[in-house]
N, CA, C and O atoms as CSV, one atom per row, in Angstrom:
chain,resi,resn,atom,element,x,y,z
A,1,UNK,N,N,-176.279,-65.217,-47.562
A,1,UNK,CA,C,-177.198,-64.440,-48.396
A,1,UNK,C,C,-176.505,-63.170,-48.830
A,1,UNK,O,O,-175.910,-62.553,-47.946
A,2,UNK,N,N,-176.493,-62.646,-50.160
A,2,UNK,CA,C,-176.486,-61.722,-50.192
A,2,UNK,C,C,-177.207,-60.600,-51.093
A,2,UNK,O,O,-177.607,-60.765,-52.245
A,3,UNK,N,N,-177.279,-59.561,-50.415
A,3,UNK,CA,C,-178.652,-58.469,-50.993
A,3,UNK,C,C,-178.776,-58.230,-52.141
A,3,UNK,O,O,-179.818,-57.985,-52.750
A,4,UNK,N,N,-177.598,-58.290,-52.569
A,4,UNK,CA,C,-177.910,-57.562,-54.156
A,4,UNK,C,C,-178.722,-58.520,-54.676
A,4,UNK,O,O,-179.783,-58.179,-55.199
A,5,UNK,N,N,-178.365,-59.789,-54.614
A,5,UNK,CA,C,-178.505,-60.993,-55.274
A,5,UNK,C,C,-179.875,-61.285,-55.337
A,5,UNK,O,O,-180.321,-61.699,-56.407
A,6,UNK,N,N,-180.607,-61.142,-54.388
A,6,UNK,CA,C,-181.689,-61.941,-53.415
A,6,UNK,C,C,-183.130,-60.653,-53.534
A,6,UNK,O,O,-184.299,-60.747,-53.908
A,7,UNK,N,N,-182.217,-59.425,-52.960
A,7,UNK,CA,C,-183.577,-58.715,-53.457
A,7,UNK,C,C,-183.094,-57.773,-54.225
A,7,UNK,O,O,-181.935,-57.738,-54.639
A,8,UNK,N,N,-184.220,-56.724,-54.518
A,8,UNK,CA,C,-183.861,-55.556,-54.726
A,8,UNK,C,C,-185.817,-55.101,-55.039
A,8,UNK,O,O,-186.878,-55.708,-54.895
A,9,UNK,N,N,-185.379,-53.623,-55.549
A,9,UNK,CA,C,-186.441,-52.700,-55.572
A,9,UNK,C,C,-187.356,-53.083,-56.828
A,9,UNK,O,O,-186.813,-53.352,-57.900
A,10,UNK,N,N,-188.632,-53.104,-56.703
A,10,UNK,CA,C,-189.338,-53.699,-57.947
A,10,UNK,C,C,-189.186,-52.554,-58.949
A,10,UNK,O,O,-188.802,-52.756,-60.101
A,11,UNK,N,N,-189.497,-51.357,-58.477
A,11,UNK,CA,C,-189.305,-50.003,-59.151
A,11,UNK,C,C,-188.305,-49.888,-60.212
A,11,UNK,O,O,-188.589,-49.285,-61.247
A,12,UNK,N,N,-186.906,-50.534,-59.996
A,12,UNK,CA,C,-185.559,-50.452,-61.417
A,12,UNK,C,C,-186.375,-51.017,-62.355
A,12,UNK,O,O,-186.313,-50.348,-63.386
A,13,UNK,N,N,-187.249,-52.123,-62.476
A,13,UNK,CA,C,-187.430,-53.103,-63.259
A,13,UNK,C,C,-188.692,-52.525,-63.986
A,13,UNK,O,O,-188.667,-52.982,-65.129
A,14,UNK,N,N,-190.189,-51.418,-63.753
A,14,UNK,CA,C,-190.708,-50.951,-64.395
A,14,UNK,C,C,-190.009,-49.740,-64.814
A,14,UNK,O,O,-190.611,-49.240,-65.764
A,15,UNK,N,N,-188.696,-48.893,-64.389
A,15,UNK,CA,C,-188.081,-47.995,-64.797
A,15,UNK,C,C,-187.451,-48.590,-66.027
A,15,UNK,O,O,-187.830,-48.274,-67.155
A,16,UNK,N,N,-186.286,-49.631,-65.754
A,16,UNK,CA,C,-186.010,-49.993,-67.241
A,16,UNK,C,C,-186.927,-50.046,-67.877
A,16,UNK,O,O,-187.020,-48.990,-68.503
A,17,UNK,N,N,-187.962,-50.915,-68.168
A,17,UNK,CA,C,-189.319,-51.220,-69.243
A,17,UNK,C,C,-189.763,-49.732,-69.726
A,17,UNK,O,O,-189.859,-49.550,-70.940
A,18,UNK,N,N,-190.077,-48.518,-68.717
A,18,UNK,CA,C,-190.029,-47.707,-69.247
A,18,UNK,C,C,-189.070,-47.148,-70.134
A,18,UNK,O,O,-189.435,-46.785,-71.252
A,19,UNK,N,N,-188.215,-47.066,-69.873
A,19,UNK,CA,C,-186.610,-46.305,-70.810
A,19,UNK,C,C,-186.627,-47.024,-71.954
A,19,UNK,O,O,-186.464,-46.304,-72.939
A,20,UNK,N,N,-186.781,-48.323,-72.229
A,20,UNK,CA,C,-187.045,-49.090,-73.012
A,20,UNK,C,C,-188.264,-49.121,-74.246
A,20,UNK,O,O,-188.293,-49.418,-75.440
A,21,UNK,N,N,-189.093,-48.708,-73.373
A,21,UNK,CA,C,-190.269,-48.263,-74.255
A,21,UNK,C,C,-190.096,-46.696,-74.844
A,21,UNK,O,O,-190.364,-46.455,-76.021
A,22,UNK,N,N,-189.707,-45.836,-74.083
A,22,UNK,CA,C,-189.310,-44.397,-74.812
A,22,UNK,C,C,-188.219,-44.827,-75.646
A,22,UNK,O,O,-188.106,-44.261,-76.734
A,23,UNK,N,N,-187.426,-45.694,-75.344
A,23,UNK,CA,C,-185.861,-45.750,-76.457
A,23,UNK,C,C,-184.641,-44.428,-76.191
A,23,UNK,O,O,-183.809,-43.955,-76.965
A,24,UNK,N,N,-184.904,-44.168,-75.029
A,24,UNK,CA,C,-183.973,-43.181,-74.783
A,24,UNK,C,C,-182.585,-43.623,-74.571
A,24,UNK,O,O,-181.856,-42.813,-73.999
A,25,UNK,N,N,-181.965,-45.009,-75.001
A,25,UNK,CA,C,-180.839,-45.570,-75.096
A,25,UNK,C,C,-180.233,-45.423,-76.446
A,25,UNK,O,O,-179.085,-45.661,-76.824
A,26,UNK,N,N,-181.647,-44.812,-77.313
A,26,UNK,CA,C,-181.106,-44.435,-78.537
A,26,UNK,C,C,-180.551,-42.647,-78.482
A,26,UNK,O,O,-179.834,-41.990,-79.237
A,27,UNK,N,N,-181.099,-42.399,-77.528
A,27,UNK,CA,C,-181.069,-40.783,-77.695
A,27,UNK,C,C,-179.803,-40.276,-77.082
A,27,UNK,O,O,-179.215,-39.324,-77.596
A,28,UNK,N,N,-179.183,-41.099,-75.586
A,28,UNK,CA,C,-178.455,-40.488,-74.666
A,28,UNK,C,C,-177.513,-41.700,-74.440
A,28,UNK,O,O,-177.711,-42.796,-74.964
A,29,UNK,N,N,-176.476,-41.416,-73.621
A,29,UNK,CA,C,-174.981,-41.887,-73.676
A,29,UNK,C,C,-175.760,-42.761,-71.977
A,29,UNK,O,O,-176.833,-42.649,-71.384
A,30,UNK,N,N,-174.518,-43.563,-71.768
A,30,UNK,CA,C,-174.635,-44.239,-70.602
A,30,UNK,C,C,-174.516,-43.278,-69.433
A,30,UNK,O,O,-175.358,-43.522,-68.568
A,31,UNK,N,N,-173.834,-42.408,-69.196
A,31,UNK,CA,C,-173.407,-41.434,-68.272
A,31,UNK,C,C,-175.435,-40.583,-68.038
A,31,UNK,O,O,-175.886,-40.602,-66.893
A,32,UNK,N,N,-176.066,-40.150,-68.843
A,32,UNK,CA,C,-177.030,-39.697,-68.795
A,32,UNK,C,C,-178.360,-40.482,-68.063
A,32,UNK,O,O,-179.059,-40.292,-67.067
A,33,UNK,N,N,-178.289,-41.357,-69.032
A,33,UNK,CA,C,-179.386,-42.499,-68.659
A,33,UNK,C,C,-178.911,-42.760,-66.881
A,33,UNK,O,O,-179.649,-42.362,-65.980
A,34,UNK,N,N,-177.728,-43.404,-66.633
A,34,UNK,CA,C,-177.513,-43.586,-65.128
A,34,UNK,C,C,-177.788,-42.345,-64.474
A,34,UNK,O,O,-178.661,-42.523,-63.624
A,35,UNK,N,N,-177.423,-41.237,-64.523
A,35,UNK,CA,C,-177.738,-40.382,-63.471
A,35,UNK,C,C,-179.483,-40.072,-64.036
A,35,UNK,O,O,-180.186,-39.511,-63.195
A,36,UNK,N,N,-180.018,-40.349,-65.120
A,36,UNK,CA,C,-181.990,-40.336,-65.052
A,36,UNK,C,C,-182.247,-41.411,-63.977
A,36,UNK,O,O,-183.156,-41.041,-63.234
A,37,UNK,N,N,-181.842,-42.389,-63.710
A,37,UNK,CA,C,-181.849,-43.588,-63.490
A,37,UNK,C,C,-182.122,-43.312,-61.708
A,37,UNK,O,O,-183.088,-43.662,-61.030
A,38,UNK,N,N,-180.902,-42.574,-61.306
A,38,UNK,CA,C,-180.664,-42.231,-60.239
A,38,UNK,C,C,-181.920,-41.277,-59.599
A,38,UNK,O,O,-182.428,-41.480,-58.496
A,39,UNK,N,N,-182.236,-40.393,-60.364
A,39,UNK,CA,C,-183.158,-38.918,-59.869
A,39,UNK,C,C,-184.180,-40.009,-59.736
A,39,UNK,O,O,-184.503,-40.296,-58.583
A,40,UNK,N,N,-184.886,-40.831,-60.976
A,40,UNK,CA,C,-185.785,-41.733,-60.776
A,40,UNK,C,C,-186.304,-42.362,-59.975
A,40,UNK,O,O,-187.444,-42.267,-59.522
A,41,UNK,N,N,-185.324,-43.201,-59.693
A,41,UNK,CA,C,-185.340,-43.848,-58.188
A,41,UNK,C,C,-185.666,-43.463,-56.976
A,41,UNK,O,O,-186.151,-44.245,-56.158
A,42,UNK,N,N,-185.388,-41.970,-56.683
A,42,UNK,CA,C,-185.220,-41.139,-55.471
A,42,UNK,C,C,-186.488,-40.797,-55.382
A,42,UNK,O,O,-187.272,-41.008,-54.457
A,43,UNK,N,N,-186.669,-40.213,-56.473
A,43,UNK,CA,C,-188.535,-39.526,-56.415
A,43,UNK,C,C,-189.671,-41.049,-56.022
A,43,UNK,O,O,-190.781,-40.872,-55.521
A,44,UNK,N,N,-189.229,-42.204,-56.295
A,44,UNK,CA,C,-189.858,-43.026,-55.957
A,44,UNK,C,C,-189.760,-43.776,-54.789
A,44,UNK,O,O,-188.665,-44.281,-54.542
A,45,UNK,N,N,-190.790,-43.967,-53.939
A,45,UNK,CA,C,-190.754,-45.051,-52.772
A,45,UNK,C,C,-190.146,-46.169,-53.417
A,45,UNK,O,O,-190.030,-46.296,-54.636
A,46,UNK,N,N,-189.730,-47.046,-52.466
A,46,UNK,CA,C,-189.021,-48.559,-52.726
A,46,UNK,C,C,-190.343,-49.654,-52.751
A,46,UNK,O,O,-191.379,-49.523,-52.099
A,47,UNK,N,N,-190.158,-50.267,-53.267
A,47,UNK,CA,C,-191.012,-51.612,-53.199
A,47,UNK,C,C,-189.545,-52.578,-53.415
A,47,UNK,O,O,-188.819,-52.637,-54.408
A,48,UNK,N,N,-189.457,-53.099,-52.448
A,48,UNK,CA,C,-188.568,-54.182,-52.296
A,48,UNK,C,C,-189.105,-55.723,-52.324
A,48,UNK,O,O,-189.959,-56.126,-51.534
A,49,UNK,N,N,-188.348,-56.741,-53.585
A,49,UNK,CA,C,-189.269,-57.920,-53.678
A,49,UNK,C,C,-188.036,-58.927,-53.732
A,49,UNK,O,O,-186.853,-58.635,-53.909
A,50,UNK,N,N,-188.674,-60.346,-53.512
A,50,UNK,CA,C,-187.756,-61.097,-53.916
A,50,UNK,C,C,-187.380,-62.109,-55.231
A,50,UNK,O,O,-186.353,-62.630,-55.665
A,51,UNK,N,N,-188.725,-62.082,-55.587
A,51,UNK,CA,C,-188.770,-62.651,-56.469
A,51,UNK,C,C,-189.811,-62.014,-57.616
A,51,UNK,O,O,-190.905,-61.707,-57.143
A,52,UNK,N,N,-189.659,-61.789,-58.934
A,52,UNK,CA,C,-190.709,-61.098,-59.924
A,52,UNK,C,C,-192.161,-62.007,-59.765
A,52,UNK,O,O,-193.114,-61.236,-59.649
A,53,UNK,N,N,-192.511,-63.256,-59.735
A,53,UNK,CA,C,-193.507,-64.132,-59.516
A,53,UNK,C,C,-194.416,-63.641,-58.748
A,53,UNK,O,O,-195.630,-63.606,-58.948
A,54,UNK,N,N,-193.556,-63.091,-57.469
A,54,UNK,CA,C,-194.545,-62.838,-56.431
A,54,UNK,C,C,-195.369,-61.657,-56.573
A,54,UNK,O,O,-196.477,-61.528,-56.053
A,55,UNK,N,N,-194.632,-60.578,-57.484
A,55,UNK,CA,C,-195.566,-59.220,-57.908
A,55,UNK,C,C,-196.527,-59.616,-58.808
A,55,UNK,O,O,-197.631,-59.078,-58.718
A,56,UNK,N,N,-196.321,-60.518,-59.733
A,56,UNK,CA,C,-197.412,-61.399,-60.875
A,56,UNK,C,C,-198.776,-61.562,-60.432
A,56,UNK,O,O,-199.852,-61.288,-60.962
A,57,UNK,N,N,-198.475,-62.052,-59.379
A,57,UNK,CA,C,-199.288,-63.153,-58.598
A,57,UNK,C,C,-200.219,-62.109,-57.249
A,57,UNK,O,O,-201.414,-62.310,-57.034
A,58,UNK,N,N,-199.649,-61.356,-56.706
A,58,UNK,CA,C,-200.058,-60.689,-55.249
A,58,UNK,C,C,-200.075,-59.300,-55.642
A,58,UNK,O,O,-200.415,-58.539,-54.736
A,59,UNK,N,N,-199.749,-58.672,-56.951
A,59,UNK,CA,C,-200.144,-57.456,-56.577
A,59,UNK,C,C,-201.412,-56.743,-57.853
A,59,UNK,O,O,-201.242,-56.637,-59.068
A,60,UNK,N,N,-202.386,-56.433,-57.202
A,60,UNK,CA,C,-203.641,-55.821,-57.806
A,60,UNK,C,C,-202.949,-55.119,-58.729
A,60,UNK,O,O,-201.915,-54.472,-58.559
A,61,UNK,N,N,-203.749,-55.327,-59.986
A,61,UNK,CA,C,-203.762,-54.690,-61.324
A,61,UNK,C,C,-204.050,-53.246,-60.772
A,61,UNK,O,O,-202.983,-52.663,-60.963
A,62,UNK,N,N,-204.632,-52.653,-60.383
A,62,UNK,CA,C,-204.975,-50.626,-59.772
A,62,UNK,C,C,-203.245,-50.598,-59.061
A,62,UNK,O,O,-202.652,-49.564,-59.372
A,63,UNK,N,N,-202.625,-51.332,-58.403
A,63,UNK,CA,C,-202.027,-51.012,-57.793
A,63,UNK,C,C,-200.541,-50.725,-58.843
A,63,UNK,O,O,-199.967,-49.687,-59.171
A,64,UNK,N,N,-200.339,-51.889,-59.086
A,64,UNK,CA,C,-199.716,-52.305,-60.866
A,64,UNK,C,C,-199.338,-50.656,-61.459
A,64,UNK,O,O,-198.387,-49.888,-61.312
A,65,UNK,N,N,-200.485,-50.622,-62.103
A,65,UNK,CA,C,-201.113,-49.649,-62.801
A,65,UNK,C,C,-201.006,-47.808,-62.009
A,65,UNK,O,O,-201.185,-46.907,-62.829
A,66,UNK,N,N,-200.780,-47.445,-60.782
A,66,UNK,CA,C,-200.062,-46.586,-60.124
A,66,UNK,C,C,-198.910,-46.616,-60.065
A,66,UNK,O,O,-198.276,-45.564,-60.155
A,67,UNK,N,N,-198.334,-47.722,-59.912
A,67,UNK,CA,C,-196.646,-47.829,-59.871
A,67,UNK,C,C,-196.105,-47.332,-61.122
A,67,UNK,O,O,-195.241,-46.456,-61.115
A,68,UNK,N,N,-196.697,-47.991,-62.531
A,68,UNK,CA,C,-196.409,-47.697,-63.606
A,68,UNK,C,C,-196.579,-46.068,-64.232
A,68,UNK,O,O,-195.895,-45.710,-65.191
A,69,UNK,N,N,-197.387,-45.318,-63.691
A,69,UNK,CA,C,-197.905,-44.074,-63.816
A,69,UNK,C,C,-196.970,-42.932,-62.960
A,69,UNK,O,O,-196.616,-41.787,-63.241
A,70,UNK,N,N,-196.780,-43.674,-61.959
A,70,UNK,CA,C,-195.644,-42.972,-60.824
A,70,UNK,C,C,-194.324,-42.705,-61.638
A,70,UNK,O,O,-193.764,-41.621,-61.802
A,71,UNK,N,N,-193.910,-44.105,-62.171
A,71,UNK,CA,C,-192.697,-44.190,-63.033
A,71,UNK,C,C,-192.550,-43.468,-63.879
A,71,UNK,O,O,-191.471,-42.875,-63.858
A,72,UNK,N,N,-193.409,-43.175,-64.909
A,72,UNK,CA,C,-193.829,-42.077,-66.171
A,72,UNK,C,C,-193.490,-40.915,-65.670
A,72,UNK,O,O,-192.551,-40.223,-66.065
A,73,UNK,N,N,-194.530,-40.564,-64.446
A,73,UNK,CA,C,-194.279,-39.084,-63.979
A,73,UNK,C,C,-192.802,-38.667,-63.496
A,73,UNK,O,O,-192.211,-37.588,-63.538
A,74,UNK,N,N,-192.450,-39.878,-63.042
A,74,UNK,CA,C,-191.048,-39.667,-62.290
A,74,UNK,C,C,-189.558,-39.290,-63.421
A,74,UNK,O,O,-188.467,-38.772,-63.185
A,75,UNK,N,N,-190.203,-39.857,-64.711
A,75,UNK,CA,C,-188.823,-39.779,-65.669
A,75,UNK,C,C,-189.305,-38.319,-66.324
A,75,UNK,O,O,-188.505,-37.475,-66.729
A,76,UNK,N,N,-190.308,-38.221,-66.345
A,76,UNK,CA,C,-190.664,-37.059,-67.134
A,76,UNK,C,C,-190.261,-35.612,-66.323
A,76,UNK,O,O,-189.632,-34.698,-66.857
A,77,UNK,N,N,-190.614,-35.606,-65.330
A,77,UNK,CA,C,-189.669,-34.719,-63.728
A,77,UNK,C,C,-188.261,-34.714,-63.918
A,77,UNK,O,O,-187.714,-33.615,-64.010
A,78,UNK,N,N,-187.274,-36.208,-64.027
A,78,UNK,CA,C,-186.263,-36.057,-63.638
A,78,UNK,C,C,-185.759,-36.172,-65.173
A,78,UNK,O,O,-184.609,-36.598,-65.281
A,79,UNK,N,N,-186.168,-35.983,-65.904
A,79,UNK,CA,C,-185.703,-35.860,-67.607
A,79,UNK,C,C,-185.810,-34.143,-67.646
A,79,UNK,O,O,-184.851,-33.394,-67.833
A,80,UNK,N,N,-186.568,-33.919,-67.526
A,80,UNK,CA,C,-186.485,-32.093,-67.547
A,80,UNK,C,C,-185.977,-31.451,-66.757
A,80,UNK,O,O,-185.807,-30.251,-66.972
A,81,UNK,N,N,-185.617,-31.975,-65.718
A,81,UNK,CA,C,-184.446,-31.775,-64.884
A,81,UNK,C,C,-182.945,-31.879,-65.300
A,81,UNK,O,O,-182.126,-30.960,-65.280
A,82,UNK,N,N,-182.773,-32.959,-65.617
A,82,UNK,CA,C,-181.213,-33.429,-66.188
A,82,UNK,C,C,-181.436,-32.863,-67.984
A,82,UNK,O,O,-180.545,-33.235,-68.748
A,83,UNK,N,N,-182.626,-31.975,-68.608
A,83,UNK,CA,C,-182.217,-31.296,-69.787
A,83,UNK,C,C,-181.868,-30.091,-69.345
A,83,UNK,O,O,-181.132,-29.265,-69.884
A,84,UNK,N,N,-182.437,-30.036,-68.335
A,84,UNK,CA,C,-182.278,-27.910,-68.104
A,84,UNK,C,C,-181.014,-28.200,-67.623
A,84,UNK,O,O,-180.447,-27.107,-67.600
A,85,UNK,N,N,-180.258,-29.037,-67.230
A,85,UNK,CA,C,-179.271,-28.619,-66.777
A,85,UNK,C,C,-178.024,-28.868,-67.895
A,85,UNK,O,O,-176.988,-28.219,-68.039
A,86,UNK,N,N,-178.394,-29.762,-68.449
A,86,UNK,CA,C,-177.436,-29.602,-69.400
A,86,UNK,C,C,-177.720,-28.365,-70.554
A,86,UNK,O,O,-177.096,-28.121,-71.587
A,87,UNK,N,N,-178.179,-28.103,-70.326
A,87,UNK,CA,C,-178.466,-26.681,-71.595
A,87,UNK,C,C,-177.908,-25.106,-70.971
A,87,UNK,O,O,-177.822,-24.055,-71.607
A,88,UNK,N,N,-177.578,-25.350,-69.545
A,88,UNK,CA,C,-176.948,-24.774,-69.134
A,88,UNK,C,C,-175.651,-24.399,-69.082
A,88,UNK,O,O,-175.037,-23.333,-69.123
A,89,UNK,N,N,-175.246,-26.197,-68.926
A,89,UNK,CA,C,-173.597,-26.140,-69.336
A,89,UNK,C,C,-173.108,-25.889,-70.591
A,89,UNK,O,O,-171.892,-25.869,-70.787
């Protein structure tokens, strides 16, 4: 088995969809987006899954629907974070 492969955090996967939906791949370089990517992640608990089906299927729409809201808040935190700092340099 191996981890990468098998699981990972459900959280990357509504983070991309988010970034995706803002289009901030139009706005910022790869170097940027990865370290948003990074702060993102951190501010968020893990939900670790193995398969996408099983979140489909087992996890409550309210619950869904917090994760997705968490995510928002979390890029919007670590986006004004990684602007103030570049406006610095």
């Amino acid at each position: 088995m191996k981890l990468d492969d098998d699981i990972h955090n459900y959280y990357e996967k509504l983070l991309l969809d988010h970034l995706v939906e803002l289009r901030l791949d139009d706005e910022h370089d790869t170097e940027y987006l990865a370290d948003l990517c990074c702060i993102v992640l951190n501010l968020l608990p893990p939900k670790y899954i193995r398969y996408e089906v099983d979140m489909a299927f087992y996890l409550p729409q309210t619950e869904r629907f917090e994760m997705i809201m968490k995510v928002r808040e979390a890029v919007a935190k670590a986006k004004g974070f990684l602007d103030t700092q570049r406006d610095k340099n």
